[in-house]
N, C-alpha and C positions, 0 to 999 in steps of 0.2 A: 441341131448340129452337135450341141454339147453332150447329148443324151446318147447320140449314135457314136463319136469320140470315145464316151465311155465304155460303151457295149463292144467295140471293136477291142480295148486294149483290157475287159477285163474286171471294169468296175473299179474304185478306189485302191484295190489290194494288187491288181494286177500293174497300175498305174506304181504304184507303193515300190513295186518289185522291179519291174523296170528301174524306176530313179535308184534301190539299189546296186541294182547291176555297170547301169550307167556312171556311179561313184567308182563301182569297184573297177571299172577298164578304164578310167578317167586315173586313176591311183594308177594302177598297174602299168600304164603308158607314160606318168609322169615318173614314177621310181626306175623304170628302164630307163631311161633316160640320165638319171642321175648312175645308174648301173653300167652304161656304157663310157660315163667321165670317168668313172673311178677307173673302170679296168683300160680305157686309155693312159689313165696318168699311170697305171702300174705296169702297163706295157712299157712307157718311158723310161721309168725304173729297170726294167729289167733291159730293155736294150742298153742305156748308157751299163748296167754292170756287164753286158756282154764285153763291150769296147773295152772296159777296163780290164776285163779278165784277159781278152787278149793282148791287150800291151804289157799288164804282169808278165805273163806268160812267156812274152819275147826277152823279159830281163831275165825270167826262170830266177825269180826271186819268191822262195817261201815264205819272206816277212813280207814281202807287198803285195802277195793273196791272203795271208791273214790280217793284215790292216784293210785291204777291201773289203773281206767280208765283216771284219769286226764293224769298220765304223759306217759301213754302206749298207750291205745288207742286210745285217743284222735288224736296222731300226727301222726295215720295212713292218709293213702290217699285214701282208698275206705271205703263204705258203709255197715256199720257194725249193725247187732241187735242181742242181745240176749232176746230169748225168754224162759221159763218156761218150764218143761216136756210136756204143753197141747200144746206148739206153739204158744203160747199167749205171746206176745212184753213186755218183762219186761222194759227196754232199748235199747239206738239204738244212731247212728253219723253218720254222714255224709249223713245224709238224713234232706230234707224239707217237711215240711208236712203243709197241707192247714190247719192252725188252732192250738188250743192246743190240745196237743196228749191225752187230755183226751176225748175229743170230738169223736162223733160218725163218723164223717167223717173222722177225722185222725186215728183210731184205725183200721177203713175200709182201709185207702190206706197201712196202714203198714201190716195188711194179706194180702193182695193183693203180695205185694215188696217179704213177705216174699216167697207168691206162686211163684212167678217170680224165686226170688234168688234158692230157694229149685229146681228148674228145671233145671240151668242152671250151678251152682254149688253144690255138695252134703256139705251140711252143717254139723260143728265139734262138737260130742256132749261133753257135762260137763261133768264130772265124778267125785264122791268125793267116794271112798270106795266103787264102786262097785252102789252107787246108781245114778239116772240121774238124776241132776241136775238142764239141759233143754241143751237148741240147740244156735251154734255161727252160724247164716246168713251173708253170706256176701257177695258182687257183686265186679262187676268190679271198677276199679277208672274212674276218668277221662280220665288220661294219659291210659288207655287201650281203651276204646272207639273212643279215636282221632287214636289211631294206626292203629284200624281194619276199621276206614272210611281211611286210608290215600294210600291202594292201588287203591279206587276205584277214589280220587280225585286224582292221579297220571295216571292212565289209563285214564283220561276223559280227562286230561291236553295234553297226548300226541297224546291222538284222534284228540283232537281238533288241535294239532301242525300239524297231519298229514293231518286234510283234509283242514286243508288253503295250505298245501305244493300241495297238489295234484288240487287245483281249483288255485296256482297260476300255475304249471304245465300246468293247464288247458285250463288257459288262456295266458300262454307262447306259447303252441302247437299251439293255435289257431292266435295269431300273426303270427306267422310264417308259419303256411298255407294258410294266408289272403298273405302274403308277398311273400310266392312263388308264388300262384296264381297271385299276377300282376308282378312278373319277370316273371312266366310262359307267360303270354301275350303277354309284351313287346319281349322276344326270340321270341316267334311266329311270330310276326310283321316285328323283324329282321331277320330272318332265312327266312320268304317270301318277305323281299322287295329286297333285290341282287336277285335272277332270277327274280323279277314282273317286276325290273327296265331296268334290262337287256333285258328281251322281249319288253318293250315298246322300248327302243331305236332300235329294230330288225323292232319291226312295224313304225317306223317313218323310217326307210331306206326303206321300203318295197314301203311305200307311192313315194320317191321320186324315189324307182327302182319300176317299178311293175312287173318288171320280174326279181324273188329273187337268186342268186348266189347258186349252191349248197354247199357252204361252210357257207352260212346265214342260211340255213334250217337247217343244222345240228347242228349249235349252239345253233340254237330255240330248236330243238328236247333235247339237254342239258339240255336248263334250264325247259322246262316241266316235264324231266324225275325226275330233282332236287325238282321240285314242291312237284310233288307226292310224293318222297320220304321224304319231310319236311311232309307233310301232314298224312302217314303213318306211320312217329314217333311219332307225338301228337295223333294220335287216341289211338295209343294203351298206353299211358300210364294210369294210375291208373286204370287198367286191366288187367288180366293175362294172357302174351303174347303167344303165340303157338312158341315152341323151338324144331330145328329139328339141326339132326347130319350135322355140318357144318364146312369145312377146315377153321383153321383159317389164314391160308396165304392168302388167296382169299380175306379173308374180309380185313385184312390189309395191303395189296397191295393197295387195292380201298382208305381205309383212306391216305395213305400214297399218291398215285396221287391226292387226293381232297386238301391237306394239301399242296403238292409240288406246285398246282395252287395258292394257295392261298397266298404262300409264296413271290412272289414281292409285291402283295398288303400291306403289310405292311410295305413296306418300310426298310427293315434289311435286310443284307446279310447274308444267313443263307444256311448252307448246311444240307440237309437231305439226313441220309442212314438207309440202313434195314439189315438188321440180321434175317434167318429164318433158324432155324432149321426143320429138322423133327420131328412132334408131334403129338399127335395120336387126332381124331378129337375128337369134342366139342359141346354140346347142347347149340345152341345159337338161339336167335333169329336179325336175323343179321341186321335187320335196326335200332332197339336198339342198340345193343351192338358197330356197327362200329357209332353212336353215340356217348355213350359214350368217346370210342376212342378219335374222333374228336373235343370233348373238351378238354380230360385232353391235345390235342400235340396243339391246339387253346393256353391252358392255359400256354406251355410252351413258342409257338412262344411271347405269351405278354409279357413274365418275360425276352426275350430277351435282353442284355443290353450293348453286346460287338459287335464292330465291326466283327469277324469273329462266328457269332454265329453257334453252330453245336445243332443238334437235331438229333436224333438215337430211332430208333423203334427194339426195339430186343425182337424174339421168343425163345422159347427154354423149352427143357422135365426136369421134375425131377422126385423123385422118388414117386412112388404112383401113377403113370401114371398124375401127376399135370402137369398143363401148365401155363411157368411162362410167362408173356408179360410185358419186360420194357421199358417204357419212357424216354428219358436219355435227359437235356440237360444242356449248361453251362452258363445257366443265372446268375440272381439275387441271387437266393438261396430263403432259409427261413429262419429265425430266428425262437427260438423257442415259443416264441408268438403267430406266423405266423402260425407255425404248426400247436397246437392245435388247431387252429381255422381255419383251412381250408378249409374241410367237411361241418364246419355251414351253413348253407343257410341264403344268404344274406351276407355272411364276401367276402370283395373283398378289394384288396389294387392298383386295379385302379380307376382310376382318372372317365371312366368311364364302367361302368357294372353293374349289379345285385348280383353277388356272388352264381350265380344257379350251375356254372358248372361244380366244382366238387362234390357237391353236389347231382346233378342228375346224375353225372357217379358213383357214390358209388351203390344210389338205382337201376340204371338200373343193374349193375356187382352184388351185393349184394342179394337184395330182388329180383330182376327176372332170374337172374342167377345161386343164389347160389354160386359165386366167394369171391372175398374178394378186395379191393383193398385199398394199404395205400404206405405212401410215404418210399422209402424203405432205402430213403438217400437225405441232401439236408444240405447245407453250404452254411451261407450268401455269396455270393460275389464270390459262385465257381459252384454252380447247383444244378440242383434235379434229384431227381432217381424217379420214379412213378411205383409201380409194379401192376400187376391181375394178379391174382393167380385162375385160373380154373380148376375143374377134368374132363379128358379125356376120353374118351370112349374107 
C-alpha cells in the first residue's frame, strides 16, 4: 500500500512538491483573508469621509474640507482621489505623479490610476441630497501589496530550502554508493581470497605429491564449489533475482555447518545450536538469502566477547503463515547509538571491516525478499536478538 501511495504521487520529490504547493495555497488563502480586512476597514475609511465631505459641502465651508482632509485623510495609508461627477481628479494622497498635477502628463497618469483603481475596487460615490457629488478612488496600501507578494516569497524560500535538501540528499546517496561499491569490492576480494588461497596451497601439495590423496580432491572440489557460489551472489545483485519455493531448514542447516567451520578460525570458544520448527515453505532465492544469513551469524561471532560464547539460530511459524528466523547471541550487546546506526552502510564498530553487512542482509531480506529484518533485542554487555520475518506459502 505504502509503495503504491508513492508510485501514484511521484516518489519522495513529487510528495516534496505537493506539500510545497499545499504551503503555498494554505499562505495564499490565509494572506487573502487578512487582504479582505484590511480593504474592508479602508472601505470604512473611505465611506465615513464620503459622509463628511458631504456635510462640509452643505456648510460650503473651504476650511472644513481642508481640516477633513488634513486630519482625516491625510493619515490614511492607501491611495486615495477624489474625482467630480465626470471622473475627472479634483484631489488625490498618497500617490506620486511625474510632475505638477496640473501638467499634461500627470492629469494622464491620474486617469490612468483612476482606470486601474475603478477595476479593481468599485469606487464610493458622494452624495449630498440625493445629488452626486463625484466618486472616492482608492487602491491598495503598501502594507496590502507586501502581504499578497509574501506567499509567493515564502513558497520560493522553501522551494529553495527543499531543493538544496534534496541535492544534499543527492549528493549524500551518491557517497554512499561510491562507498559501498569499494566495500563491495573489497568483500569480493575477501570472500574469493580464503578458497583462492586454500587451492593454492592444495596445488603446491599436489606438486610435491603428484598423486593427490582422495581426501585432497575433495577439499579442492569444496573450495571451487565455494568459488562459484561467491561468484553467483555478486552476479546477481542489483538485479532481480529468480525466487523459487524453498525449505527453509535446508538453507540453514548449510549456513549453520558453513558458520560451525568457521567458528575455530576465529579464535573463541563458541557453541552453536539450532532450533527448527515446522514452517510452511518460503520464496527465496537461496544463495542470497543463505547470504545474508551468513553475515548477520559472521556479525555475531565478531561481537563475541566472553569466554563461553553461545550463538543459537532459531526457526519458527506465527501467525499469518509468517516465518520468524532468530539470531540469538551473548556478546557485546548494543548500545542505543549502536543501534540506530547499524543498517547504515559503512557504520562498523570493528577495528577492521567496511560496515556492508548488515546493510546488504537488510537489502538482500527486504528489497528481494519482501522480508523485513531488525534487531529484535540487544543489551550492552548481555547480547543481541537479530529477527526475519518472512511470508510462507
Amino acid at each position: 500500500m505504502k509503495s503504491a501511495w508513492m508510485r501514484f504521487f511521484g516518489g519522495y520529490k513529487g510528495l516534496l512538491f505537493i506539500l510545497v504547493m499545499a504551503v503555498g495555497l494554505a499562505l495564499h488563502l490565509y494572506i487573502q483573508r487578512i487582504v479582505d480586512q484590511l480593504r474592508d476597514e479602508a472601505r470604512e475609511h473611505v465611506l465615513f469621509y464620503a459622509q463628511m465631505y458631504a456635510m462640509a459641502a452643505e456648510t460650503d465651508s473651504p476650511a472644513d474640507l481642508s481640516f477633513l482632509f488634513d486630519q482625516v485623510i491625510s493619515k490614511t495609508s492607501f491611495p486615495l482621489i477624489l474625482t467630480g461627477p465626470d471622473t475627472v481628479a479634483v484631489s488625490y494622497k498618497g500617490i506620486v505623479l511625474p510632475g505638477p498635477d496640473t501638467s499634461a502628463v500627470a492629469r494622464h497618469r491620474l486617469a490612468r490610476m483612476i482606470e486601474k483603481m475603478d477595476r479593481e475596487i468599485d469606487p464610493v460615490p458622494v452624495r449630498y441630497r440625493n445629488i452626486l457629488l463625484g466618486y472616492l478612488y482608492y487602491g491598495d496600501s503598501r502594507l496590502i501589496d507586501q502581504l499578497r507578494l509574501l506567499p509567493y516569497v515564502q513558497v520560493g524560500l522553501i522551494g529553495l530550502l527543499v531543493l538544496v535538501g534534496l541535492l544534499g540528499s543527492a549528493h549524500i546517496k551518491k557517497s554512499e554508493e561510491r562507498y559501498i561499491w569499494v566495500g563491495m569490492a573489497k568483500e569480493t576480494a575477501h570472500q574469493l581470497g580464503t578458497p583462492i588461497s586454500s587451492l593454492m596451497g592444495w596445488v603446491e601439495m599436489m606438486r610435491a605429491n603428484p598423486l593427490p590423496a582422495k581426501d585432497m580432491t575433495a577439499e579442492m572440489e569444496k573450495d571451487l564449489l565455494r568459488l562459484r557460489q561467491v561468484t553467483q551472489r555478486f552476479s546477481q545483485i542489483g538485479s532481480r533475482p529468480d525466487l523459487k519455493k524453498t525449505a527453509l531448514r535446508l538453507v540453514l542447516e548449510e549456513v549453520a555447518r558453513y558458520i560451525g567451520r568457521r567458528i575455530p578460525q576465529v579464535g573463541k570458544k563458541v557453541s552453536l545450536s539450532e532450533k527448527y520448527a515446522e514452517v510452511p515453505m518460503a520464496d527465496l532465492n537461496p544463495e542470497l538469502f543463505q547470504w545474508a544469513v551468513e553475515n548477520i551469524m559472521k556479525n555475531a561471532l565478531d561481537a563475541m566477547d566472553k569466554e563461553d560464547g553461545k550463538l543459537e539460530i532459531r526457526l519458527s511459524g506465527a501467525a499469518g503463515r509468517k516465518i520468524r528466523i532468530e539470531i540469538a547471541d551473548n556478546g557485546r550487546g548494543m548500545d542505543e547509538r549502536t543501534r540506530k546506526r547499524a543498517f547504515k552502510p559503512g557504520y562498523t564498530t570493528k577495528k577492521r571491516g567496511w560496515g556492508l553487512g548488515l546493510s546488504l542482509a537488510r537489502r538482500i531480506i527486504e528489497d528481494y525478499h519482501g522480508g523485513r529484518l531488525l534487531i529484535q533485542e540487544t543489551h550492552p554487555g548481555t547480547g543481541t536478538v537479530m529477527r526475519i520475518e518472512l511470508k510462507g506459502n
